[in-house]
N, C-alpha and C positions, 0 to 999 in steps of 0.2 A: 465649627463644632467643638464641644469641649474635649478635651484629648485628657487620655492617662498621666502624657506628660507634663500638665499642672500640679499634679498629685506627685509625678517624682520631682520637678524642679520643690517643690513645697520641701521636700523631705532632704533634697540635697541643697536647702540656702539654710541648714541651721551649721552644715558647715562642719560635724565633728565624724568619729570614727562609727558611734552608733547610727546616727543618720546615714551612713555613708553605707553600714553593713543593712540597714531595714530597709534603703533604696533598692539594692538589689536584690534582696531577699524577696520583697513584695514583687518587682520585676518578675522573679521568679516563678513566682507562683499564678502571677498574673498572664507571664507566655506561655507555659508550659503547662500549668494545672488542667485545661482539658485535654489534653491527649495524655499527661500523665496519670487522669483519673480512671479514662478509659483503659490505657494499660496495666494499669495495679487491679482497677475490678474485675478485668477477664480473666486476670493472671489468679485471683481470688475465688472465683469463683470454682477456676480449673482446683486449685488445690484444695478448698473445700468439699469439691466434689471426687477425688480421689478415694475409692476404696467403701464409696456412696453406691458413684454411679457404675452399674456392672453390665458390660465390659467398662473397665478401666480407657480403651480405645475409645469411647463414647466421644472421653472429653475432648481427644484431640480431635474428633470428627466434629466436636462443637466447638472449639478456639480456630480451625482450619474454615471453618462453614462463615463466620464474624471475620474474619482475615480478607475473605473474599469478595461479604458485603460492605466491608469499608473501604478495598481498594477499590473494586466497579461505579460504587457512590461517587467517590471523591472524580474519579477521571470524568464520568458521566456529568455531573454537575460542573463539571470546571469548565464546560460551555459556556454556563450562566452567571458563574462565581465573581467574577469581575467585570465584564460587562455590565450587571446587575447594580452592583455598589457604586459603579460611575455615574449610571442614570440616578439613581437616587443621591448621590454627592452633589450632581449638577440642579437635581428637583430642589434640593435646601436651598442652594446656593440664590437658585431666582426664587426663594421664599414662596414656594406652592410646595409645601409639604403635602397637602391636601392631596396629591398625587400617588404617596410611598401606600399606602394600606390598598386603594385598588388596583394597581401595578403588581403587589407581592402578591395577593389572591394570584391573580393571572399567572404568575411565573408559578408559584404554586401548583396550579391546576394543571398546566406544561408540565413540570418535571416530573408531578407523580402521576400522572397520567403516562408518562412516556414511561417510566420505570414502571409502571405495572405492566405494562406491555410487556418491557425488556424482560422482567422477574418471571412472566407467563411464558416466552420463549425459552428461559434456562429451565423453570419447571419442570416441561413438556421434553428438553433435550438432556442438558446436560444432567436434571434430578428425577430422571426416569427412573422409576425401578420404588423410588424411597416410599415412603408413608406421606400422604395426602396432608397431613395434620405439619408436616417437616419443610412439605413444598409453600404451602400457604403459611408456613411462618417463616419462611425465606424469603418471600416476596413483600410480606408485610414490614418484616428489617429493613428490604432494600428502599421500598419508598421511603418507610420512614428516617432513613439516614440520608435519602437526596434533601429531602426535609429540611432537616436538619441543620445539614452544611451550607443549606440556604440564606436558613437565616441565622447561622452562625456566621458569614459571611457579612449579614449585613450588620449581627450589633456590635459585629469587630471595626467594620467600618464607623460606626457610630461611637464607636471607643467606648464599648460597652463590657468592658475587659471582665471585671470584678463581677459584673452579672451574670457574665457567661461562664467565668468558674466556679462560683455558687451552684446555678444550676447543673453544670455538670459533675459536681465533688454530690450534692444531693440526690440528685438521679441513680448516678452509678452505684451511691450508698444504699438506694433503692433496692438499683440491680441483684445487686451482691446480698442483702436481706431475702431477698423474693427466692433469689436462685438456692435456698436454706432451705425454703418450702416444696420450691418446686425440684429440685433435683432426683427425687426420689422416682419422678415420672424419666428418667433419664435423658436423651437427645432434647426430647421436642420439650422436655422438662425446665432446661438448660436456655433454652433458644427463644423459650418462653418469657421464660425472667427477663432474657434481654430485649425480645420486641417490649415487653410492657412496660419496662423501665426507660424505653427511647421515645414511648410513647407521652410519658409524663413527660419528658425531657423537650418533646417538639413542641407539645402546648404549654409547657412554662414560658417558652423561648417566645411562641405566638403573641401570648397575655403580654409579656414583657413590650413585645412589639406595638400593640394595642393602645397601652396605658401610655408612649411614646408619640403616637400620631392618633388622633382622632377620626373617628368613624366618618367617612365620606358618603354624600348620597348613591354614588357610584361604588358597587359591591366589588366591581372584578372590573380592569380595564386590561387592554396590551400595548400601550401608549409606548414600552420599553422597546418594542419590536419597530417602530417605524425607523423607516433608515436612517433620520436626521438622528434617531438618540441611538442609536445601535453599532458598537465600537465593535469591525471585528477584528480590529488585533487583541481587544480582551478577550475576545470569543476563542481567536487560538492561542491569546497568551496561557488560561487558565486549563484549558484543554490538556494542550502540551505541557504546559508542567508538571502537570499532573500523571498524565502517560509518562515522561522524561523520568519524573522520580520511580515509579514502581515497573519498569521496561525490565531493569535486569531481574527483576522479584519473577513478576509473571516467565521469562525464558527460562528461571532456573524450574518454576514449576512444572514449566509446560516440558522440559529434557527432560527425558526416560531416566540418564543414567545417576539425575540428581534428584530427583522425586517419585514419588509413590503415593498413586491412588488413597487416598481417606473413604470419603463418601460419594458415589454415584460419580462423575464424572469431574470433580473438584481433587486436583492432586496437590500435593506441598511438597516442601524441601527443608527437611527437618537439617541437614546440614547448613543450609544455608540460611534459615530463618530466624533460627535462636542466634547466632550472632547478630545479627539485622538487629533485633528489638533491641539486645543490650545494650549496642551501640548509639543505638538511639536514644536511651537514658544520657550519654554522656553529653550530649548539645545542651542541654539546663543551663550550665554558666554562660557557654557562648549564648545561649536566648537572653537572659540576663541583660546581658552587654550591649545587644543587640537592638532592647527593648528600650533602654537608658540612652544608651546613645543618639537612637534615630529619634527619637521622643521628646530629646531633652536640647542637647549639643545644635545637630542637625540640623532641627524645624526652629529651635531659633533664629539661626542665623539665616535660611530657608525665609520667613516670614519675613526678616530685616531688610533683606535684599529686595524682596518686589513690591515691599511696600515702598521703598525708595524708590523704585523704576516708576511704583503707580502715583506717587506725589511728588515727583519732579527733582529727587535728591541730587545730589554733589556728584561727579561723576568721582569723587573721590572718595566718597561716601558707598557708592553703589561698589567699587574697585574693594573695597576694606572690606564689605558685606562678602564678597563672592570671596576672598582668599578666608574670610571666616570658615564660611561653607566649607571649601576646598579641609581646610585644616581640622574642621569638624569630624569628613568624613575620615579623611585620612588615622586622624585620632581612635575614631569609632571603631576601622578595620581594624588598628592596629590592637587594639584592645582583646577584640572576635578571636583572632590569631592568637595574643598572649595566652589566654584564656583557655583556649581548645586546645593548643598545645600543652598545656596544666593538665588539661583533663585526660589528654593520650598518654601522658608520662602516667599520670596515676592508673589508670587503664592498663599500660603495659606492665606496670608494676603489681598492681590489685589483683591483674585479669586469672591468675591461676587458682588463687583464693577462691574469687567471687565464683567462678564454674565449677568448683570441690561444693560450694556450699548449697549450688544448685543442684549439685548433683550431676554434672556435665562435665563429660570426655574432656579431657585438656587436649583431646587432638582437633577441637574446634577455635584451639586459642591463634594461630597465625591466621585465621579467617576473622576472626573478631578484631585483629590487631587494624588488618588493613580497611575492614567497616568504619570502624571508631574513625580511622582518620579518613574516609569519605563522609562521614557524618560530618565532622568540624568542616569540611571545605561549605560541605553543603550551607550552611550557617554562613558563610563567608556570602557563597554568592547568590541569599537570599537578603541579604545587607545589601549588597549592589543593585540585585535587582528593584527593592525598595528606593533604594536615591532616585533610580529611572525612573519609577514610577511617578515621583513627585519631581523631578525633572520634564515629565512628561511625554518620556524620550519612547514611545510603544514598539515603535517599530524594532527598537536596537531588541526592545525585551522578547519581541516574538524571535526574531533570529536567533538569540541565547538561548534560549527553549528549544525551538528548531535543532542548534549546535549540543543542547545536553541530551535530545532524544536521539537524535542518531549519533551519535560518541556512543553512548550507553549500547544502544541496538550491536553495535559495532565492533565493541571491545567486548561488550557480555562472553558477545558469538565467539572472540575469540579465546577468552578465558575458557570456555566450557571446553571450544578444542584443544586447547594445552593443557588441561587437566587439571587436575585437583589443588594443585600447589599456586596457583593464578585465581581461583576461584574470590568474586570482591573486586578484583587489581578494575575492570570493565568498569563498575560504577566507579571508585576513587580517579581511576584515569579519567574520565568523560567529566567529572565534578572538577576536578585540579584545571585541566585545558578552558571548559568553559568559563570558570571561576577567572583564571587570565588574561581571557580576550575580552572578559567584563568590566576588566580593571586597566585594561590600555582601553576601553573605547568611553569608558568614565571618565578617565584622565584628559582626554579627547574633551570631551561636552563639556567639562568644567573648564579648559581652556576657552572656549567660545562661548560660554553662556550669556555673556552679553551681548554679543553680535546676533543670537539666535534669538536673542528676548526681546530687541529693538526692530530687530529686521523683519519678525514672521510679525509683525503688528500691524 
């Protein structure tokens, strides 16, 4: 499949300082531009609606309400998420495309099917009490972001980078326009804008998908479920990471003595949460790095090697290919690291500034400090887990996920009982440990990766 990285090698063989700055610029925009769309439109929305919508509490009962259906989506989906993408990697591969358009109905059907369910159960419990019009726009979000991430899932896989930012910088612009008209209706006003903006969002994404595979006479298959195509270390890779990354988020919400109730039985962690988000702006370069690297350096030398394995190359030929790789990766980390360590120095320097001009306590700034640098690790050992992945190494990836869920579970629990001053150390600790034992069992596989490549044939 055509990959992004034709488009960065293109822009880094003219070889000068401009190519060099629009390589990564476009990286940029290219990793990060949808969840940075999605973060500026809510955050716009909120401030637009400041002093609109009355109670002024509205808004955060409506950024708390979006907070809740993006993290449920994303774990709830991470069933499907990669699993999903494999069987249609494998469908190209034997050239039966003819396959991806009634397979994705099918999964389709499963996920928002099942999420209506799930949405009908939180309705009924957890948003007892609210307005009818509140509940059935909460549930209409949630399908529509399992949606979503479904098939955002797959045209990422199809290296569909540049499409899926368009639609989502255009959506969100949507959002953000609508939620102008409708704010005035307050909550469900708010909640409104964003179901109808996610819903142009999923049929753009559909159409895109459409105009990519052609109409089969078969409408809806489940072909992806039979056990021969059905991987479940994706099932619990995608799962678990998903749980692994937002574990400490959900404990801090779900502690009494760090959260408070919003709307109906959805509480938040106002201490804890606005460092989260900022921190999460800082990973942009490390994505960058990240994007260029693995895209460019990596899958060449990636590509070099097994085609030498598959056409009978030089054993000294195959020997050069694999320390390419080795040096690729090594290069790549070492980049990820330069990089996020840049953006924590600036971080720690910026960090009093940037919360004066938000309007935010400087006594959330030793909370931000140690986010930021769980975010960079984080970045680190989504780079590692990527090598596995095309490595093809699943099993090592479910045990890493495994290792980042319970670290997190673990050290959370313990931050929360030592108090306020440790609060964050539980994700950056669990991110730092798992990040290491990723990087001795990489060092590991790339040492044998011939013996593994000749032997398992």
């Amino acid at each position: 499949m055509a990959g992004i990285g034709f488009e960065l090698r293109r822009l880094l063989r003219k070889n000068t300082l401009l190519s060099l700055v629009q390589t990564y610029a476009y990286a940029s925009v290219i990793g990060s531009g949808p969840w940075v769309f999605s973060i500026v439109g809510i955050l716009l929305m909120g401030l637009l609606s400041v002093g609109l919508v009355a109670p002024p509490f509205l808004v955060t009962q409506f950024q708390t309400s979006v907070t809740y259906l993006v993290a449920f989506s994303l774990i709830w989906t991470g069933l499907a998420q990669l699993a999903f993408t494999r069987f249609i990697s494998d469908r190209l591969f034997e050239k039966r495309a003819e396959m991806v358009l009634p397979n994705l109905h099918g999964l389709l059907l499963l996920v928002l099917g099942s999420a209506s369910l799930i949405g009908i159960a939180a309705c009924f419990t957890l948003l007892s009490g609210q307005s009818m019009l509140y509940r059935m726009l909460m549930l209409s979000g949630f399908a529509l972001l399992c949606g979503i991430w479904i098939l955002t899932v797959l045209l990422s896989g199809m290296k569909r980078y540049k499409a899926i930012t368009v639609l989502f910088a255009v959506s969100y612009t949507l959002i953000v326009l609508i939620s102008l008209v409708l704010r005035y209706y307050g909550l469900e006003g708010l909640l409104g804008s964003f179901v109808i903006g996610h819903l142009l969002l999923f049929c753009g994404m559909w159409v895109l998908v459409l105009r990519e595979f052609n109409p089969h006479r078969r409408l809806i298959a489940f072909d992806f479920l039979q056990p021969k195509s059905l991987y479940g270390t994706l099932v619990l890779t995608g799962f678990l990471y998903n749980l692994g990354i937002w574990a400490d988020k959900l404990m801090f919400w779900a502690y009494p003595d760090t959260s408070q109730v919003i709307i109906g039985g959805l509480r938040a962690s106002l201490i804890y949460d606005i460092p989260v988000f900022l921190s999460y702006l800082s990973i942009i370069p490390g994505m960058a790095v990240f994007l260029v690297r693995i895209e460019t350096d990596f899958v060449e030398y990636y590509d070099k090697f097994f085609t030498a394995v598959r056409q009978g190359g030089s054993l000294e030929e195959i020997d050069t290919m694999r320390d390419e790789m080795a040096y690729a990766i090594q290069s790549g980390l070492g980049e990820i690291a330069k990089i996020q360590t840049l953006a924590v120095l600036v971080t720690f320097v910026a960090g009093p500034a940037v919360l004066r001009l938000l309007g935010i306590s400087e006594l959330y700034l030793p909370l931000l400090h140690v986010q930021v640098v769980g975010a960079a690790l984080q970045v680190g050992l989504m780079a590692v887990l990527n090598v596995f992945f095309y490595l093809d190494e699943r099993r090592i990836v479910v045990w890493l996920c495994v290792e980042l869920l319970v670290l997190n579970i673990l050290l959370t629990a313990l931050s929360l009982e030592l108090g306020a001053a440790f609060y964050g150390y539980g994700f950056a600790g669990a991110m730092l440990i798992t990040l290491c034992t990723g990087l001795h069992l990489l060092s590991r596989e790339i040492g044998r990766l011939e013996y593994k490549t000749f032997m398992l044939q």
